[in-house]
N, C-alpha and C positions, 0 to 999 in steps of 0.2 A: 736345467741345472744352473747354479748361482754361481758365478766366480767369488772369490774370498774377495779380489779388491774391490766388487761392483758393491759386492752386501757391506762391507765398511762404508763404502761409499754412501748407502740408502740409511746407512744409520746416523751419517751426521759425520763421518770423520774429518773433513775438511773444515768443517768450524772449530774444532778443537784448537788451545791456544800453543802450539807446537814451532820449537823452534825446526832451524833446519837440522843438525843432531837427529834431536828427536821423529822427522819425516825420514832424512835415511833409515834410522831402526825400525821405522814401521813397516818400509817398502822392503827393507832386508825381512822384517820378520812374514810381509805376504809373501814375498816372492822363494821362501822356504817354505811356508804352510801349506800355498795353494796346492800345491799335488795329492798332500793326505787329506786337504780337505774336500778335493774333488773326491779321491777314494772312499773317504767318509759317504758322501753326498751319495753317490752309486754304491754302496754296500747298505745302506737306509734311506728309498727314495721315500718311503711313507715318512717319513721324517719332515720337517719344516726346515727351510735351510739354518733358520733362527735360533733354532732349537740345537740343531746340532753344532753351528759354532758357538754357541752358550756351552754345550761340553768340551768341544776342544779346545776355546778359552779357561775353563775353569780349570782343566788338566792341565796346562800348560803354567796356569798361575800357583799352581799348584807345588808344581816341579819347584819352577824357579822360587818359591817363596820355601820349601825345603831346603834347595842348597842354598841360599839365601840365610837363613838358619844355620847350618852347620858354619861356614863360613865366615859368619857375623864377627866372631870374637879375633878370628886373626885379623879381619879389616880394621875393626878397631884400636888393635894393638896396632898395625900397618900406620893407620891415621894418626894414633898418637907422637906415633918416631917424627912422621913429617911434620906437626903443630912443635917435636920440642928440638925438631935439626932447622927448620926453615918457617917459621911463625906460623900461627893462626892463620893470619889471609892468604898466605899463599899456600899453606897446606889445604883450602878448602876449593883450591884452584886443582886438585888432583881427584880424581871418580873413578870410581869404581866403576868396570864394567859389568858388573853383573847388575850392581843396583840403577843404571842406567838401562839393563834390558830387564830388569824387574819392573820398572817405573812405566815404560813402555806399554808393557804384557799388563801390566797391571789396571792401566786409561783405557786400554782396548777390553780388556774384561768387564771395569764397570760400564763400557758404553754398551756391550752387549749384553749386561745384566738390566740398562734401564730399558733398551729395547725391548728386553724380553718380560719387562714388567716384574720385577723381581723387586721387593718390598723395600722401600727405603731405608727402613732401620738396618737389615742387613748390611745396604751399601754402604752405610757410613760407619756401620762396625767395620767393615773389611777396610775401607778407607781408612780407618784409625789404626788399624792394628797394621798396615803396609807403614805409615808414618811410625808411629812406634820401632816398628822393625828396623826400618831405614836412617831414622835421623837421632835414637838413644842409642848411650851404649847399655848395655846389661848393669850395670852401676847403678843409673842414675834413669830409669826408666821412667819417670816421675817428670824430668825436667827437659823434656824436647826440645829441639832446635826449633827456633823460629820461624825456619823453613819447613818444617810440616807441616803447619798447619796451611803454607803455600800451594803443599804437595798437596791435601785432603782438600782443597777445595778445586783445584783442579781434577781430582779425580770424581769427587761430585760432580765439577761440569759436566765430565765426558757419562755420567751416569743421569743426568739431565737432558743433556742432549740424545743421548739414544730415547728415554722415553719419550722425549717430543719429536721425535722422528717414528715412534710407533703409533703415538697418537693421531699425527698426520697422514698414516697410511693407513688407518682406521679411517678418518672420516674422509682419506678419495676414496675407499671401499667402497663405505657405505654411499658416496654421494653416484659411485657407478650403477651401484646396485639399486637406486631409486631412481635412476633414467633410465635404467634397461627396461 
């Protein structure tokens, strides 16, 4: 059976460009998962352990990209008050917790979609429409923040990175299986 942090671990998560922030949410978000995903793992051992955190990622992105959704319009309205009590820069100094563990949930999902080989064009739809989500308001969906497009390439990394962390255990596979 795989532990949830060894298999992030095998997919590349430690290259990902993560500040600190962003490494406590990760280790808060394993160190809640791992039990259901042990239960997962032991209620479908014919399963691939890959395989099944590709669905518990995907449900999980899921969720949070739902209330993420209902949500949206009062953060914006929230954000607004603070750009017109306390300027632009220092209103962009306030986050949202949600969309910090959406952003989170979200690297960890494309890393386990490029592991899992899951088609590029999807990832970068899902990558554009997490930016869209995050950085327009409903208004103005057309004129993203300049930081998305920050965000969508970091989340390409991490969907980069996991595919080259599949490809690499592809060929010690196959380089075991031609000296055995």
């Amino acid at each position: 059976m795989t532990d949830l942090k060894s298999l992030f671990f095998s997919l590349g998560i430690e290259k990902l460009d993560l500040s600190s922030e962003d490494q406590v949410l990760i280790n808060q978000f394993i160190s809640s998962f791992t039990p259901r995903f042990l239960d997962i793992c032991q209620q479908r051992p014919d399963r691939a352990p890959l395989d099944l955190l590709l669905g518990l990622m995907t449900q999980q992105h899921q969720l949070l990209s739902q209330q993420w959704h209902t949500q949206q319009q009062a953060y914006h309205q929230m954000q607004s008050v603070f750009e017109n009590t306390v300027g632009a820069d220092h209103a962009s100094k306030f986050q949202h917790q949600e969309s910090e563990q959406y952003t989170i949930v979200s690297l960890l999902w494309l890393l386990v979609q490029g592991a899992s080989q899951i088609d590029y064009s999807y990832a970068n739809e899902q990558a554009e429409t997490i930016c869209q989500q995050l950085f327009t308001t409903s208004a103005t969906m057309k004129n993203a923040d300049p930081q998305a497009e920050l965000l969508r390439q970091r989340l390409m990394q991490a969907y980069y990175l996991g595919k080259k962390s599949s490809q690499q255990s592809l060929v010690t596979k196959l380089k075991n299986w031609f000296t055995s």
